[in-house]
C-alpha positions, 0 to 999 in steps of 0.5 A, spaced: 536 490 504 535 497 506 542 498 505 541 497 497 536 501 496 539 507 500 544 506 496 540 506 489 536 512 492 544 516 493 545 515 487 540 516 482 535 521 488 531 525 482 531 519 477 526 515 481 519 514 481 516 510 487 509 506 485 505 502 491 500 497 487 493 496 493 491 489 489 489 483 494 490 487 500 490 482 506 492 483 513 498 479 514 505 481 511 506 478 503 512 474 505 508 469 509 507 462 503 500 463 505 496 468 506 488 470 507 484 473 503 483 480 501 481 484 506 479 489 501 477 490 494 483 492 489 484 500 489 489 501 484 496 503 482 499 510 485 505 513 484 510 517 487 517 522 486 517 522 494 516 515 498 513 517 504 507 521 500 505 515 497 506 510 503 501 515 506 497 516 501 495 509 500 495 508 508 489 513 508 486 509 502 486 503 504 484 506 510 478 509 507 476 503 503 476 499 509 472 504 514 466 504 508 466 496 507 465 496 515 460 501 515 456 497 510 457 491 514 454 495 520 449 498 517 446 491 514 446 488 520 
């Protein structure tokens, strides 16, 4: 698969705009027919002209996101 997109990327290279959507974040891969409930709540759509911007960018949100839920559960307790 990564020979496909390499190659669509080679070809169309400022033509594209690269869009992560972080809705039902679970912590196993969506391939799986199953899988567990959201970790997280949804934080929305992101887009991109660079594809390793975005996929920071929406690491360090759900990163973000995740360690506020966990400082509420913490606090809670």
């Amino acid at each position: 698969m990564i020979e496909h997109a390499y190659g669509v990327n080679k070809i169309l290279k400022s033509k594209l705009v690269y869009v992560n959507i972080l809705t039902s974040i679970s912590p196993a891969c969506d391939c799986y027919p199953g899988n567990d409930k959201p970790v997280i709540h949804d934080i929305g759509f992101l887009s991109s002209l660079d594809p390793i911007a975005i996929d920071k960018a929406s690491f360090d949100l759900v990163k973000k996101n995740l360690a506020k839920i966990l400082l509420k559960k913490f606090i809670q307790r």
